[in-house]
C-alpha positions as CSV (number, residue, x, y, z in Angstrom):
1,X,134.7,-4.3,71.8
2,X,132.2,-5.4,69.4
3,X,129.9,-2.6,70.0
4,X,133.1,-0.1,69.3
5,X,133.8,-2.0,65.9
6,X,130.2,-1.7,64.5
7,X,131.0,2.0,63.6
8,X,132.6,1.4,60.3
9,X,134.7,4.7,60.6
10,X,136.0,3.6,64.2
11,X,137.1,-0.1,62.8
12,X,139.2,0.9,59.8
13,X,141.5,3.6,62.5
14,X,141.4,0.8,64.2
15,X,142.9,-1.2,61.4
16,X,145.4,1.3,60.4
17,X,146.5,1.6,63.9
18,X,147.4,-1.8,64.5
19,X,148.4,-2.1,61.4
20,X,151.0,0.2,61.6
21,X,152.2,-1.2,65.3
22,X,152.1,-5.0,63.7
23,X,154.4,-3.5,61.0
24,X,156.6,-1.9,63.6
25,X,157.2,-4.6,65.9
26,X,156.7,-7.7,64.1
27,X,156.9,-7.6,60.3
28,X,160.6,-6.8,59.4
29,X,162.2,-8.3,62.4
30,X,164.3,-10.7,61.1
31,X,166.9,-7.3,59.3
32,X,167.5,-6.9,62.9
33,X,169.7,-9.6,62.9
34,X,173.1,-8.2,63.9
35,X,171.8,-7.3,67.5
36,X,170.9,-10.3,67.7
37,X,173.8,-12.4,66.9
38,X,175.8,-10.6,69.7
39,X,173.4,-12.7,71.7
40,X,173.7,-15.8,70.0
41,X,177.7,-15.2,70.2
42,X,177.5,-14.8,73.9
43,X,174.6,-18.3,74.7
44,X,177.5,-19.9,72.9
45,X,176.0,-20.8,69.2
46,X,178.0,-22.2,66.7
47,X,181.2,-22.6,69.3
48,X,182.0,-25.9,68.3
49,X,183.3,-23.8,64.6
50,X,186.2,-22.0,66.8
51,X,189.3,-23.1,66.6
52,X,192.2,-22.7,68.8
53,X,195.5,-21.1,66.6
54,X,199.0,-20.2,67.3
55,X,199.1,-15.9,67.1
56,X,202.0,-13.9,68.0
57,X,204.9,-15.2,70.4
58,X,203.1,-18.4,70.4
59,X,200.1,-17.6,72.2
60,X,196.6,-19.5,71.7
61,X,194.5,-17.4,69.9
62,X,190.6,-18.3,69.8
63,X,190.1,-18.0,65.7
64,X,186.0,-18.1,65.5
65,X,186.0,-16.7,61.5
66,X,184.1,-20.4,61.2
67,X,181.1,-19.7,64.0
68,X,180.9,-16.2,62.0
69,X,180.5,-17.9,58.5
70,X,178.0,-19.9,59.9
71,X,175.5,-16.5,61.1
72,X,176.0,-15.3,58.0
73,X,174.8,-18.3,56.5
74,X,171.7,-18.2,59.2
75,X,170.9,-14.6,57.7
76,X,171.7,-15.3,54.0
77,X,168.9,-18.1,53.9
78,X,166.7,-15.6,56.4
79,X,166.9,-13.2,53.5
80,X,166.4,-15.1,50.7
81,X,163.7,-16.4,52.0
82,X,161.8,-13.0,53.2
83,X,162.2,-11.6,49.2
84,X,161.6,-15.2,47.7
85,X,158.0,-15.9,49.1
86,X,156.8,-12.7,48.1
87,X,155.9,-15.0,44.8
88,X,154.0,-18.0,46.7
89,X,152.4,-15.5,49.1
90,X,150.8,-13.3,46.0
91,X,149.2,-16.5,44.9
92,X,148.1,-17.5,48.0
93,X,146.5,-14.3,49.0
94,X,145.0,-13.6,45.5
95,X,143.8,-17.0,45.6
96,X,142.6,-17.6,49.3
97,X,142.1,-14.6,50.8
98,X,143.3,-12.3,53.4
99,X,141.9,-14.8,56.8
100,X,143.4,-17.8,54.9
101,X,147.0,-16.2,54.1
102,X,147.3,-14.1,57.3
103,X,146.2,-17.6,59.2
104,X,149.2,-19.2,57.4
105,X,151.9,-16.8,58.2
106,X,150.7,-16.1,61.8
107,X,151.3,-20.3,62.5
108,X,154.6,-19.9,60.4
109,X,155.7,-16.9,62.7
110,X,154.5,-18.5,66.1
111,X,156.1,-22.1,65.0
112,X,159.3,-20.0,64.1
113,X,159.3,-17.8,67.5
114,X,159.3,-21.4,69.5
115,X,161.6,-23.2,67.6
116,X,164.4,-20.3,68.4
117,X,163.3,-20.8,71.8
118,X,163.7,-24.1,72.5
119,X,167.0,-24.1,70.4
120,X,170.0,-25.0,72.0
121,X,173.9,-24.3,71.6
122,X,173.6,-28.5,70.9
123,X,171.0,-27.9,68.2
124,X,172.2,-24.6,66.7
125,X,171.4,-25.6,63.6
126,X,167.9,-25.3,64.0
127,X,168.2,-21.4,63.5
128,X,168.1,-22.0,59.7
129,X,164.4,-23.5,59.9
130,X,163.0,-21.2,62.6
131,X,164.2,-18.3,60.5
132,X,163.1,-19.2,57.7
133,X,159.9,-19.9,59.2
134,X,159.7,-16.1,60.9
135,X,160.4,-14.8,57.5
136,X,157.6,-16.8,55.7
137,X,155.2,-15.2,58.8
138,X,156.8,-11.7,58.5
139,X,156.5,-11.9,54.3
140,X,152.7,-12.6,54.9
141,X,152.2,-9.7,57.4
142,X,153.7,-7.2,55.0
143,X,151.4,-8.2,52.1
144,X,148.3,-8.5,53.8
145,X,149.1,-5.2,55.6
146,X,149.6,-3.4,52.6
147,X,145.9,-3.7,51.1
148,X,145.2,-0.9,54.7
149,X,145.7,1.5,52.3
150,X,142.6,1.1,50.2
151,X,140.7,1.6,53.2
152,X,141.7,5.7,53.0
153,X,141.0,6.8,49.2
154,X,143.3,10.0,48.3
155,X,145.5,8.7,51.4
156,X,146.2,5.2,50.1
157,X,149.8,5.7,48.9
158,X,150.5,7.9,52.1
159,X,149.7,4.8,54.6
160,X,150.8,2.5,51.7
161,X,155.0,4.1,52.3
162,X,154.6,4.6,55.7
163,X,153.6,1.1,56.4
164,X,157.0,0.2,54.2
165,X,158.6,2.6,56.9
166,X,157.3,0.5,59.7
167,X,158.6,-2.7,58.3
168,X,162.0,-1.4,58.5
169,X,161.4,-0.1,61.6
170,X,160.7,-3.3,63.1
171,X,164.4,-4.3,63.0
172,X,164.7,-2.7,66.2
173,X,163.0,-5.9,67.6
174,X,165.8,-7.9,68.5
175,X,167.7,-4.3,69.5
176,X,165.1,-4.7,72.7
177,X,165.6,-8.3,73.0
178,X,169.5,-7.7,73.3
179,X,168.7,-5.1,76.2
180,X,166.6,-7.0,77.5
181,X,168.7,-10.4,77.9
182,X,171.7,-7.7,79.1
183,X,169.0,-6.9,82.0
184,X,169.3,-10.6,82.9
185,X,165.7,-11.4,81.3
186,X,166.4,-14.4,78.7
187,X,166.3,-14.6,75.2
188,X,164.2,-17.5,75.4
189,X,162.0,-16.1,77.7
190,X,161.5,-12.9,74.9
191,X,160.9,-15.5,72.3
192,X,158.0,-17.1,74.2
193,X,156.3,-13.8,74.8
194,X,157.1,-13.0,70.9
195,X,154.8,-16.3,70.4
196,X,152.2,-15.5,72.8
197,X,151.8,-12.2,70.9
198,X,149.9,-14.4,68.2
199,X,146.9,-14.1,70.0
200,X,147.2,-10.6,68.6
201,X,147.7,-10.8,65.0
202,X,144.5,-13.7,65.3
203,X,142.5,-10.9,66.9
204,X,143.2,-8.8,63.9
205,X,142.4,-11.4,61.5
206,X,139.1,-11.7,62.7
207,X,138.0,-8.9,63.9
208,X,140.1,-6.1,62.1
209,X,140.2,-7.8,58.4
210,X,138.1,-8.9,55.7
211,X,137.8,-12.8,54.6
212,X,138.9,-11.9,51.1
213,X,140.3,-8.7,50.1
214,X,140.0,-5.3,50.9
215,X,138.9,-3.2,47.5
216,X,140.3,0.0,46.3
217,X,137.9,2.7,46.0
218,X,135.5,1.4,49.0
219,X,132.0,2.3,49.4
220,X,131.1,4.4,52.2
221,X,129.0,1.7,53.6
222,X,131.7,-1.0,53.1
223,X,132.2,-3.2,56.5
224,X,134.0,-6.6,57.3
225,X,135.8,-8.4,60.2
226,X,133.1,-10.3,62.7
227,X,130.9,-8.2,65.1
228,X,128.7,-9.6,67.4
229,X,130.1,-13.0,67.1
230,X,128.8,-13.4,63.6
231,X,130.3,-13.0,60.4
232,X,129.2,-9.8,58.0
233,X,128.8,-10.2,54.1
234,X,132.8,-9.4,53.8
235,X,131.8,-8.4,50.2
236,X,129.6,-5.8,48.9
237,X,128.1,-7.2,45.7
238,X,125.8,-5.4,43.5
239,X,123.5,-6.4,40.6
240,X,123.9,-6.1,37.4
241,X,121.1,-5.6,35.1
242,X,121.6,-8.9,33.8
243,X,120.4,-10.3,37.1
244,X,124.6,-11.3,37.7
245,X,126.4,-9.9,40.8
246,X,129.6,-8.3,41.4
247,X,132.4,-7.5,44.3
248,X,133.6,-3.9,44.7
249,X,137.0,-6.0,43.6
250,X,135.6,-6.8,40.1
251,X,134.0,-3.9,38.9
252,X,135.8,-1.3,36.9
253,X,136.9,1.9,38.8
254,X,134.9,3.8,35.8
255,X,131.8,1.7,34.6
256,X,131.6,4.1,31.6
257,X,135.8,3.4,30.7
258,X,136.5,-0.4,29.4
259,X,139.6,-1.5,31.2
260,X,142.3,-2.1,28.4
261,X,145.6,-4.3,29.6
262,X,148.4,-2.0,27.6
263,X,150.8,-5.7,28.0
264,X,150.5,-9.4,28.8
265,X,152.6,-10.9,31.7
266,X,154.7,-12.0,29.4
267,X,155.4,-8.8,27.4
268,X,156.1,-6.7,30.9
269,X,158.9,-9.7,31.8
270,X,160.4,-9.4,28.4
271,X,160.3,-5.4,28.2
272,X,163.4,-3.4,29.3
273,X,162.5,-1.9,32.3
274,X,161.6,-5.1,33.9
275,X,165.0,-6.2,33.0
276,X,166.3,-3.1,34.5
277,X,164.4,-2.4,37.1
278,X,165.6,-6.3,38.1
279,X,169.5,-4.9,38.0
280,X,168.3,-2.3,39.9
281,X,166.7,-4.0,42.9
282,X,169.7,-7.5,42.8
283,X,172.5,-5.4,43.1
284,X,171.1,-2.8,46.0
285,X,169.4,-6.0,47.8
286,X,172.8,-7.3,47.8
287,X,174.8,-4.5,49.0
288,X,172.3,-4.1,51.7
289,X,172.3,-7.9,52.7
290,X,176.0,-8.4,53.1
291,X,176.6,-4.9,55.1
292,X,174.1,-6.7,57.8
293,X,175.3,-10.1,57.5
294,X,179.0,-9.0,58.0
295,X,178.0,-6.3,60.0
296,X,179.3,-7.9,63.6
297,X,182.8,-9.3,62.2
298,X,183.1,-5.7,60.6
299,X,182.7,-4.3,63.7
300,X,185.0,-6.7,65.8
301,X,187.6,-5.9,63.2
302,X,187.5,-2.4,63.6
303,X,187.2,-2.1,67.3
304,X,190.4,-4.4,67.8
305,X,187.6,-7.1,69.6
306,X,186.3,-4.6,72.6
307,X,183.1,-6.6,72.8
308,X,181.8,-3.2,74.6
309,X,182.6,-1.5,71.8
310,X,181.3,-3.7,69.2
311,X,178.2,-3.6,71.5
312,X,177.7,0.1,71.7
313,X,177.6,0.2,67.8
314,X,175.2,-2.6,67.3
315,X,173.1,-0.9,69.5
316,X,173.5,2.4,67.3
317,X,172.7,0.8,64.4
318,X,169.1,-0.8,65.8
319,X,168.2,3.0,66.5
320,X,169.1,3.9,63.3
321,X,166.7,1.5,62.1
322,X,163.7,3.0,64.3
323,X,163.7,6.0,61.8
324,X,162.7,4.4,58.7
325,X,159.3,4.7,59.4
326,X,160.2,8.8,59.3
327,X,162.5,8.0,56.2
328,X,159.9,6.2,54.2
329,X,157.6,8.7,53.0
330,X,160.5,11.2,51.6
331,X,160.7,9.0,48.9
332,X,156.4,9.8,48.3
333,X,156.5,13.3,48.5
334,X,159.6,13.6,46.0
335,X,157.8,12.0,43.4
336,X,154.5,13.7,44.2
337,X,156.6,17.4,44.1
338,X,158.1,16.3,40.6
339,X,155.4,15.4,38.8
340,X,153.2,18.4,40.0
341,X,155.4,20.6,37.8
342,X,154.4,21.5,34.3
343,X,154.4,19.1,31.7
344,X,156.9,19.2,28.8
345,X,156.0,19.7,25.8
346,X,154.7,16.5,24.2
347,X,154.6,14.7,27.4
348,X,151.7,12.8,28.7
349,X,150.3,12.0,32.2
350,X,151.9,8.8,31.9
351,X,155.5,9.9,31.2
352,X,154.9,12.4,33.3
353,X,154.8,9.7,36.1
354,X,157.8,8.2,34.6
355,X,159.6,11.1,34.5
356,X,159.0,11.7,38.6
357,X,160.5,8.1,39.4
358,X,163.3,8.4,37.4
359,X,164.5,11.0,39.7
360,X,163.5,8.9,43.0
361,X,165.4,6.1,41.3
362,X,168.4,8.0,40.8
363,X,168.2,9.7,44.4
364,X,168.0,5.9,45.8
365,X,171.1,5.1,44.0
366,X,173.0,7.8,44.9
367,X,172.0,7.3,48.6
368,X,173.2,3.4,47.6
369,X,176.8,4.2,46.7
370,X,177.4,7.0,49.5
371,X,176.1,4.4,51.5
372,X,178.5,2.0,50.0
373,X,181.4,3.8,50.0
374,X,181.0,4.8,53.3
375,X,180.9,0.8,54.6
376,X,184.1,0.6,52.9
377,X,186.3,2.6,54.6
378,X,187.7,0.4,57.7
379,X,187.4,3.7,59.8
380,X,185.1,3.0,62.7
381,X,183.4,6.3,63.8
382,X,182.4,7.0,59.9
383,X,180.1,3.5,60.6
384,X,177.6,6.0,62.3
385,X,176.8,8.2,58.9
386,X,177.0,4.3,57.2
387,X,174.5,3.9,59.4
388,X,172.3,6.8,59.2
389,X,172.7,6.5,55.1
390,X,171.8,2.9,54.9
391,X,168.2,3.5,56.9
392,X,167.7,6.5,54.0
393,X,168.4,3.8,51.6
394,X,166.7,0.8,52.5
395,X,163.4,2.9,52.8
396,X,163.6,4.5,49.3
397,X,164.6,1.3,47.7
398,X,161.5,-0.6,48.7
399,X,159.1,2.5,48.2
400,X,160.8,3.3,45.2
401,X,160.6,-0.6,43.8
402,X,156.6,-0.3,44.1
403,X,156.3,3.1,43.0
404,X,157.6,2.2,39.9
405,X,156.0,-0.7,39.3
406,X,152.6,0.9,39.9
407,X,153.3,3.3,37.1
408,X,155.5,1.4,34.7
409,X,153.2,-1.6,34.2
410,X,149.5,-2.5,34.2
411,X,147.9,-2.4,37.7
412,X,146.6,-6.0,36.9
413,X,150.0,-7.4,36.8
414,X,151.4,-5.8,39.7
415,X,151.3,-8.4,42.7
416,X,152.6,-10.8,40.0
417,X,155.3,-8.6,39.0
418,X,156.3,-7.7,42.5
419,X,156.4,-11.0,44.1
420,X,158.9,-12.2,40.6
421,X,160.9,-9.3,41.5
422,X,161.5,-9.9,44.8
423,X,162.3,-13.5,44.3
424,X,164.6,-13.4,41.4
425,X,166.6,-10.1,43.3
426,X,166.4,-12.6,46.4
427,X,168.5,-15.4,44.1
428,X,171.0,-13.2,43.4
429,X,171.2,-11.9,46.4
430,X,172.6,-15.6,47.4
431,X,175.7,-13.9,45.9
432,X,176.7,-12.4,49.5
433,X,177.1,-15.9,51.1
434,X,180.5,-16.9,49.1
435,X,181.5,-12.5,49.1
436,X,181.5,-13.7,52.8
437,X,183.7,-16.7,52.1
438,X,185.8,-14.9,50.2
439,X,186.7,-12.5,52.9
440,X,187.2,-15.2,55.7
441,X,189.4,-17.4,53.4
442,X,191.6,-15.5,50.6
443,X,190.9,-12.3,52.7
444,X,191.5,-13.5,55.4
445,X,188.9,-11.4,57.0
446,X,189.3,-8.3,55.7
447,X,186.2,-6.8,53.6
448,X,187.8,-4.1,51.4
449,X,188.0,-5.6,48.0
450,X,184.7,-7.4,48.1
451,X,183.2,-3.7,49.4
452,X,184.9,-2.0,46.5
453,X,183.8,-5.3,44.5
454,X,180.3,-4.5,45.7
455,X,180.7,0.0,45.3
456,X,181.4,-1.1,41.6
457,X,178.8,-3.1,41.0
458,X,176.3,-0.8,42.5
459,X,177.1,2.1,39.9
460,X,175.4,-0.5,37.3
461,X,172.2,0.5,38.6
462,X,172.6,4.1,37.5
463,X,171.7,2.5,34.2
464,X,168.3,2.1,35.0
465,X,167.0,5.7,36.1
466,X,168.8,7.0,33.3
467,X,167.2,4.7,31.0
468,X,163.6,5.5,32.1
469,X,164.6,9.1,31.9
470,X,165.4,9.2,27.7
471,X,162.4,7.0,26.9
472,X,160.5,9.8,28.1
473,X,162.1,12.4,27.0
474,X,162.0,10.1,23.3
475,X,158.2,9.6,23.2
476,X,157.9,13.7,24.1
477,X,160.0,14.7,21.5
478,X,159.2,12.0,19.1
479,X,155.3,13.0,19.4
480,X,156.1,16.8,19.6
481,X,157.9,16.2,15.8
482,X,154.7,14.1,14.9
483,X,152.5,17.1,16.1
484,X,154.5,20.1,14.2
């Protein structure tokens, strides 16, 4: 194997290729949640919150709305904590490195994968740390996966979406584990394998990553990981006439261009479309998190409580979830299309940019409220086009999110920005935890208002793309005036 990764060209496939399987198995895992909760239903979690009630004709009905509250709050905290350590994991990995940060998360994930498997229906509660612990590890998988890209030049934005692709993808994760433990084979027993795949991601850290950071426009001669059983110079420095040296990372991508900063941090959090672009991200985060959360009792509602039934569309939904890394990079290419048609007059290259995610953002909420309109009609056979909708969605709202970013604010704020974004759209996505305790008390378990509730609140987000679309058109005109 060592001899295989001294050819520079050979390790960075190599890289992208396990890259891309670590982000389809392993780095989104924890969305899969619904399959797995028909699991955890069946092992008996959370029992002890069903009570026994009077129904009809005096019959003893089982009434378990308490063991589904319960999940939901499992996955609500699973969330929040998958979008709210995008912020601590920035730091870390700016700070530390890519071997330091991956390190981290991989003991996070394998200290999460054993503590669900040596959980018990006595010790149920000990899904909310080993969840939150698998999201930590997943959240540092995605960010040090992302930096691949740079490894490709012209292609970096390509890998960059399909990557995103493979994270949802991974959701399908626990859709094996459910077969699986319906074969007989345990879901302990998956768990423990899921742990022993560690060995894995350390073999990629080593071998298949740079100690620090991989840059973005790599020389051709640029190598890292460990061959031979010693460790390379990770980071290319050259010198500088004054006798100082520099990393591929801290030179300028054009020696003869001085880098300007257009805004301070401070400025980009105060300006508009940060402020929008936050709406935009909380209220589709949300939507998205309380369809999977209350995806099961939706499902059991609807199909009168045929567990085979309820079954056979979980299962539908965690194939669904297999094509997002085919979804993903629709979102790329409609942006790419746009802003390869002729400027308007007045326009820069800039707006021009703008001007193509405007229409991406618009498309993504569009998708958002067919999506969400769709999950509110208590008709169970229109769940499969929810389903298909919602993998369309989730992949063009997390492409999209970057995408814009990238273009909207200076590239040396843009892990910053990202990682606040995530977190603060992860506090309000908190939100779905009492939606759910509003339809198991007052509702008593029927969605429909809080899904209209939620269809209304998603139309907000239209105000963003809009937004971004007459600032453009503004500046054009204003400098076309300017120019006459």
């Amino acid at each position: 194997m060592p001899g295989l990764l001294s050819s520079v060209p050979v390790r960075r496939y190599l890289t992208l290729f396990t890259g891309l399987v670590e982000c389809l198995v392993f780095a989104g895992s924890v969305f899969g949640w619904a399959s797995l909760v028909f699991i955890l239903k069946t092992e008996g979690y959370f029992s002890s919150r069903c009570v026994n009630i009077t129904g009809v004709n005096a019959t003893a009905v089982s009434d378990c709305s308490g063991q589904d509250e319960q999940f939901s709050l499992v996955f609500t905290v699973t969330s929040f904590m998958f979008s709210f350590l995008t912020l601590p994991s920035g730091f870390l990995f700016d700070q530390f490195g890519t071997r330091v940060a991956r390190l981290i998360g991989i003991f996070l994930y394998t200290l999460g994968n054993l503590m669900v498997s040596f959980s018990t229906t006595a010790f149920s509660n000990l899904l909310f740390p080993a969840f939150s612990l698998l999201a930590a590890g997943d959240n540092m998988f995605v960010l040090t996966n992302m930096q691949v890209g740079n490894l490709f030049g012209s292609h970096r934005s390509t890998i960059i979406t399909l990557y995103n692709g493979a994270i949802d993808t991974s959701a399908a994760l626990f859709l094996v584990i459910k077969l699986l433990h319906e074969s007989g084979i345990s879901f302990r027993s998956s768990f423990l394998f899921l742990s022993a795949c560690s060995i894995i991601h350390l073999l990629r850290t080593f071998f298949l990553f740079p100690k620090d950071h991989i840059p973005y426009l790599v020389p051709d001669d640029y190598t890292y990981g460990i061959t031979c059983g010693k460790s390379e110079n990770l980071r290319l420095q050259q010198t500088t006439e004054d006798g100082n040296t520099q990393t591929p990372e801290d030179m300028p991508l054009n020696k003869d261009v001085q880098m300007k900063q257009e805004k301070s941090f401070c400025e980009c959090l105060m300006s508009r479309f940060f402020v929008l672009h936050l709406l935009w991200l909380s209220v589709m985060h949300l939507r998205h998190y309380f369809f999977i959360g209350t995806l099961n009792p939706m499902l059991q509602r609807l199909a009168a409580g045929d567990s085979s039934l309820v079954s056979q569309y979980i299962n539908a939904f965690a194939l669904t979830q297999l094509c997002g890394v085919l979804c993903a990079p629709w979102n790329g290419l409609i942006m790419d299309r746009h802003k390869g048609k002729p400027r308007a007059a007045g326009e820069t290259e800039k707006e021009v940019e703008l001007r193509a995610t405007s229409l991406a953002l618009f498309l993504t909420v569009l998708q958002c409220l067919v999506f969400s309109v769709c999950a509110s009609i208590p008709y169970l056979p229109l769940q499969y086009v929810t389903f298909i909708v919602q993998v369309f969605n989730r992949s063009f709202l997390f492409g999209g999110n970057a995408a814009f970013i990238s273009m909207a604010f200076p590239s040396c704020h843009f892990g910053k920005l990202l990682g606040l974004l995530m977190a603060l759209s992860a506090g309000f996505s908190l939100l779905q935890y009492p939606c759910f305790a509003l339809v198991n008390g007052p509702l008593d378990g029927n969605p429909l208002y809080v899904n209209i509730g939620l269809t209304l609140l998603t139309m907000l987000a239209f105000i963003h793309p809009l937004s971004v679309f007459l600032h453009v058109r503004s500046l054009a005109s204003q400098r076309t005036i300017s120019t006459s």
